[in-house]
N, C-alpha and C positions, 0 to 999 in steps of 0.2 A: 504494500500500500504506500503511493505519495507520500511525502512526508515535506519535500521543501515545492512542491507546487511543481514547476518545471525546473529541472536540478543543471539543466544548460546556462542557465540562466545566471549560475553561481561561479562560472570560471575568471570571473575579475572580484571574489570575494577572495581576492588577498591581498598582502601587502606588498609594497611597490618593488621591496628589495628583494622577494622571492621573485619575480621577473627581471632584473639589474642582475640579479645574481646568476640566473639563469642564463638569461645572454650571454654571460661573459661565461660561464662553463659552457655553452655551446659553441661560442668563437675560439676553445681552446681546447676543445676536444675532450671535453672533463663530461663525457656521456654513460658511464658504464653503472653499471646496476649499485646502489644505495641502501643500507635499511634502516628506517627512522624509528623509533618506540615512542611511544607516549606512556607518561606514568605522572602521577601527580605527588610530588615530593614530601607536604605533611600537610594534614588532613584539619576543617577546619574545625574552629572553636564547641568542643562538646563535642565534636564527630569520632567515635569510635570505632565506626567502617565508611567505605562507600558503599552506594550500586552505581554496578558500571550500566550504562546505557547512552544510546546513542548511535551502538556500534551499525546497527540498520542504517539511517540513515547516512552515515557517511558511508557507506557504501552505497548508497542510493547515489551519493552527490560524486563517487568515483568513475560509478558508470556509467553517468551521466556527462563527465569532463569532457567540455570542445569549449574554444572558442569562435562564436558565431562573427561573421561579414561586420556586422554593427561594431562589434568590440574591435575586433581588430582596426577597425579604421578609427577611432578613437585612440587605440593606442598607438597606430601612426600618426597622427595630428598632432600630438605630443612631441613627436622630436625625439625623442629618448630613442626610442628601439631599431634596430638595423632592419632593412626589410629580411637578410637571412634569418633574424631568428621573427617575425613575425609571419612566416612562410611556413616556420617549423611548427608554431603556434597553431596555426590553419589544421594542419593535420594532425595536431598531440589530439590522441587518447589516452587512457589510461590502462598501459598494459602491462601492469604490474602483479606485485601479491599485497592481500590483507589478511591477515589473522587478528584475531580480537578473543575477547574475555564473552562468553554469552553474556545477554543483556539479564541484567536481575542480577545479576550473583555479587555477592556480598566479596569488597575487598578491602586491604589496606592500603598505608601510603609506598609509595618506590615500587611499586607493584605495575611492569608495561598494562595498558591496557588494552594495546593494542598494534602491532605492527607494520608497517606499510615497506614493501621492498620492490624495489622499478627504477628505472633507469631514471638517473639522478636528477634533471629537468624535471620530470613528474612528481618524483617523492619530495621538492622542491615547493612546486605551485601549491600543491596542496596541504602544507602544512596547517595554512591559519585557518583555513573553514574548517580542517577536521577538527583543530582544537577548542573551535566557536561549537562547534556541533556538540563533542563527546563530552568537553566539560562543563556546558549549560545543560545539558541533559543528566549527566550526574550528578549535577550538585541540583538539581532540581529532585530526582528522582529522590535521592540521600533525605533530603528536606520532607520529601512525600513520606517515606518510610519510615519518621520518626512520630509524623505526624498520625500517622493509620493507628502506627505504635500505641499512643496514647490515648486513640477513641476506643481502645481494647474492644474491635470489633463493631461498632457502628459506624455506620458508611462516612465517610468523607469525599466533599463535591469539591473538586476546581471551578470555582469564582473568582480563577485572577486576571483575566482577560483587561480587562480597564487599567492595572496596575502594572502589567506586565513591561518591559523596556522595550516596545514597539508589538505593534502587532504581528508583526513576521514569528514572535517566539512564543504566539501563545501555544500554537501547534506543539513544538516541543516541550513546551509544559505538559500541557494536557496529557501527550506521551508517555513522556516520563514519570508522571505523576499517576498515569492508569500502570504503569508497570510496577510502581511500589504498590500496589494496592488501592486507589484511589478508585471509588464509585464509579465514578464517568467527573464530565464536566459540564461546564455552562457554554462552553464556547464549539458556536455551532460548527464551524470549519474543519475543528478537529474529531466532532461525526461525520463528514459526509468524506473526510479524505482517511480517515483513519478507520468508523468505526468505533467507534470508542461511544458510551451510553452519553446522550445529555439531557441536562435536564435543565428546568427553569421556572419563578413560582411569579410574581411580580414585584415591580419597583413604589416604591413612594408614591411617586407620582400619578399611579395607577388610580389609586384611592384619591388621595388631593384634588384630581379632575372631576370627584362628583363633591366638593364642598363640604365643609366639616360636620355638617348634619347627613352627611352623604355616605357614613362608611359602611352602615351596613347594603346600602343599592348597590357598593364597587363591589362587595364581597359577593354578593347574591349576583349580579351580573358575571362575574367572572366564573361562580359555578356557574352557571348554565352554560356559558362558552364552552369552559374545558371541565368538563367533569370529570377524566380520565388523570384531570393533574392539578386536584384539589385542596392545593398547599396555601393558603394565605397570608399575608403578611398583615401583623396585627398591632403594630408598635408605631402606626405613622402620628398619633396622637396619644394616644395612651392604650398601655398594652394590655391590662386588664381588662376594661372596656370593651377595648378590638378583638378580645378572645371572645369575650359575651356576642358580638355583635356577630362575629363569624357563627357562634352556634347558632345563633336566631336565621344568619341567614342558609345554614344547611338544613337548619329544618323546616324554611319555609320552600326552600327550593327541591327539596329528599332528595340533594343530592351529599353521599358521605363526604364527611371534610376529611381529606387523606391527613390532612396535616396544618401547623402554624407554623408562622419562622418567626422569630423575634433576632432583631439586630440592633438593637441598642439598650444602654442600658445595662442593670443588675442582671445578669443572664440568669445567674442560680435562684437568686431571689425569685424573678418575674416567671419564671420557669417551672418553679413550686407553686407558684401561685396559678400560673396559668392548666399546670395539669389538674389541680384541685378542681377548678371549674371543667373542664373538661371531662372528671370522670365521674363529676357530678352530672351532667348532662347525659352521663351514658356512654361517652366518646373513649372511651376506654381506649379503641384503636388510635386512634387519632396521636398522630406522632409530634412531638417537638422539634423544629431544627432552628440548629444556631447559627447563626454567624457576628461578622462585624471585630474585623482586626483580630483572628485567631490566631493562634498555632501551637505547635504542640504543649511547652507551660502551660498555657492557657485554659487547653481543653483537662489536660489532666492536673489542674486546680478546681474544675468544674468539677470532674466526674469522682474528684478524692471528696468534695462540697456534698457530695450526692446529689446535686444536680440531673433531674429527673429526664434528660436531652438525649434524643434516638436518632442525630444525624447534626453535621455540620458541615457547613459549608466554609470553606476556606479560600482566600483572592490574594492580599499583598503577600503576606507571609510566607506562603507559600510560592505565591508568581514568580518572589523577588528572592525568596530563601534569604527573608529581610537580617536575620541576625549573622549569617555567612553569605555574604552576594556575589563571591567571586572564587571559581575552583581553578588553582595553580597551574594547572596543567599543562605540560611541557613534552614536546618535540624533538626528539634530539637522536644525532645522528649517531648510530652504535657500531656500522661498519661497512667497509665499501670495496669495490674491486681494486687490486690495486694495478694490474693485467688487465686487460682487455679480453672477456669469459675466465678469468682466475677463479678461485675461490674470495669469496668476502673477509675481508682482514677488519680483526677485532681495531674500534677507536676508542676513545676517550676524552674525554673535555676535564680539565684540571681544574676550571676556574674555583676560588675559594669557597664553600659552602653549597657551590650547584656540581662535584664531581661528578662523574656519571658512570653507568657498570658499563665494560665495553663488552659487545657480543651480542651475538643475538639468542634470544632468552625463550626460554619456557619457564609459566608458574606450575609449580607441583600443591596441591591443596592435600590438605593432611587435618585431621579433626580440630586440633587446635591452634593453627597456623597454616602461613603458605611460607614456601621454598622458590626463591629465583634462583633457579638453574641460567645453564648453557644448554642449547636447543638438542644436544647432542648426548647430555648428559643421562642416565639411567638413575632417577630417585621415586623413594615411594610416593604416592601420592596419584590426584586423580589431576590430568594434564588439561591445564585452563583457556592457555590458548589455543583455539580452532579458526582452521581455514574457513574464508568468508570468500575469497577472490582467487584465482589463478588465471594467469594470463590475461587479464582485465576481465576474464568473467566469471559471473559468480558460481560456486558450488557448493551441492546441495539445495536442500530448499528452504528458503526464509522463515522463518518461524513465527507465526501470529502471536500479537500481541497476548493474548489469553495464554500461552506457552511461559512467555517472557514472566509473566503475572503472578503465574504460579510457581515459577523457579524462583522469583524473589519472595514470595509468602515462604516458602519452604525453606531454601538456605535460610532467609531471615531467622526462623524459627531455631534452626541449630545451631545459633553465635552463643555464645556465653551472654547470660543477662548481664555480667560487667560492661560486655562489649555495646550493649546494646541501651542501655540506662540511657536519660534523657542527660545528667548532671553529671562531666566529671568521667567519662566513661573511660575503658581500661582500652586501648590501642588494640587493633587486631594484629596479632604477629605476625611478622613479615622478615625472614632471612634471608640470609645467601647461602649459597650450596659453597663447601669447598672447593670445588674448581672455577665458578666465578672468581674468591677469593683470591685464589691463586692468579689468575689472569689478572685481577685488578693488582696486588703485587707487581706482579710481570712488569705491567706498564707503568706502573703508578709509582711505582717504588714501597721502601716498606712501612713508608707511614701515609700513604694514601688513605684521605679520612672518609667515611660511608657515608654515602647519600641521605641514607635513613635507615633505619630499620638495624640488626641484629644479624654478627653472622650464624651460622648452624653451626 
């Protein structure tokens, strides 16, 4: 399923120096095959794991890579580029490899998430979308799964559409955020390209339009409309009231009231008081849902209140993954031809505090930890990166989101409750394999300091 709409569309989503840079590896004959890893170095504030996701779509958006007639003459108009490498442009596809982490599985930090190996132009261009892509969608997913976490089983809706930093990324919320377990969403685009449930009840305004004598006619007009999504919003003047007012108008209308939402306000308080009335009425089904500036603290300060709330909908907090808004995640090159068809020779980057393991890597997952190996390497464990691409296409078959869904409800389940605590949480483990070590040695010297994590 779509995911960036037309994914041709994204071969000038990078930055300017992956093409400068490119060029001039093409003017020198610097073509021979590359492999890039992504891994995000240490994980954010309170995060005790990731979920990795995303990894679909940027493979959506790999093979997809052209640039079309429009771009390139744009990028001639500029001055900057040679017509030889804007000729090479014309005909790049992407016919490389991807490996990646499946979507949903619970990881730590220094951990690739994902691979990319192609001849060195390509694995080039496409650094910064894939980085936009996998790390907005994990640290979005991350945010979802803490969130689900804390409603211990009553649905949570994506409502961040409005809040979200452009509309281009509610999709991958929405995504992300149905992959950690999230109900569906409010944001209809990411039903009709994805699939994904949406749902929707009304705004303020809805009721405001028949005048403050007017809420039980908005209430009562809106059942008869939709009677199949009989949720009301009952807090546009007073929430007590508005609950009174919705019963009167389901029982003049016989149509069931599915539901209330209350968005402002004492949520636990108006919430007790509003179910009181309600099971006075008889409304016993009749659901509560919250929202209004949630996320995870929030809802499980509700639900520790006893706050009597059977759904919540959640926008900024979520959208924004407002308390961590930005996942590290890095790019970097592990090893390259050094022949023209050689084998790929391990690299390494020194710079202070960002070193990097040279090599190209497999994680080994093991009950309480994962293991970075070398790709070559024999260790226990169950092997994390799988092929997604060969030869720019793909193999096997894509996996629906409802697959995705259930591999993170599940791994999620078997983390260590330390790993997994909202406050403070215990880091998931993440080593290195003695022969990594050794090669980082090799190169590095003997005080070559670790990226992150622990060795075996």
């Amino acid at each position: 399923m779509a995911t960036l709409g037309d994914p041709c569309g994204y071969a000038l989503h990078c930055d300017e120096y992956e093409l400068t840079m490119s060029q001039s590896f093409l003017a020198n004959g610097q073509t021979g095959t590359a492999a890039f890893e992504m891994s995000v170095r240490t994980l954010p504030v309170d995060r005790g794991y990731l979920i990795a996701a995303g990894l679909a779509t940027a493979a959506e958006y790999l093979r997809g890579l052209r640039f079309d007639e429009t771009q390139l003459r744009w990028l001639a108009s500029s001055g900057v580029y040679s017509p030889a490498f804007l000729e090479h442009l014309r005909g790049l596809r992407f016919s490389g490899d991807l490996d990646g982490i499946p979507e949903g599985t619970p990881v730590g930090a220094c951990t690739p998430l994902l691979r990319v190996t192609a001849p060195r132009i390509e694995a080039t261009i496409v650094e910064s979308a894939l980085l936009a892509v996998v790390n907005h969608q994990t640290l979005i997913a991350t945010k979802a799964a803490r969130i689900v976490d804390a409603a211990r089983g009553r649905p949570v809706w994506d409502f961040s559409l409005r809040r979200v930093h452009g509309p281009d990324a509610a999709v991958g919320v929405a995504r992300a955020a149905y992959i950690a377990g999230c109900a569906g969403t409010a944001t209809v685009v990411a039903g009709q390209r994805l699939g994904i449930p949406t749902t929707g009840t009304m705004a303020h305004h809805y009721v405001i339009a028949f005048g403050p004598d007017g809420e039980e006619r908005a209430f009562a007009q809106f059942l008869r409309d939709w009677p199949d999504r009989a949720v009301l919003l009952v807090d546009t003047w007073d929430t007590v009231h508005g609950t009174e007012r919705a019963i009167a108008a389901a029982r003049a209308t016989g149509v069931p009231l599915t539901g209330v939402r209350l968005d402002s306000g004492d949520l636990a308080g108006l919430a007790r008081a509003v179910r009181v009335r309600l099971d006075a009425a008889g409304m016993q089904h009749t659901r509560i849902v919250a929202s209004n500036e949630l996320d995870e603290h929030r809802i499980a300060e509700l639900l520790a209140d006893g706050a009597p709330i059977d759904a919540f909908g959640v926008g900024t907090m979520l959208g924004t993954s407002a308390d961590a808004p930005a996942l590290g995640g890095v790019f970097k090159l592990v090893a390259q031809e050094e022949t023209p068809g050689g084998p790929l020779q391990p690299v390494m980057k020194f710079s202070s505090g960002k070193r990097t393991d040279p090599g190209v890597h497999q994680v080994f997952r093991r009950t309480q930890g994962d293991i970075v190996g070398l790709v070559d390497e024999e260790l226990p464990g169950r092997r994390l990166l799988m092929p997604v691409i060969r030869g720019g296409e793909a193999v096997g078959q894509e996996e629906a989101l409802d697959q995705l869904r259930r591999r993170c409800l599940e791994e999620r389940a078997a983390l260590p409750e330390a790993v997994r605590r909202l406050r403070d949480p215990q880091p998931w483990t993440v080593r290195r394999s003695p022969g990594l070590e050794a090669l980082r040695r090799n190169l590095g010297g003997a005080d070559a300091e670790l990226a992150g994590g622990t060795a075996a």
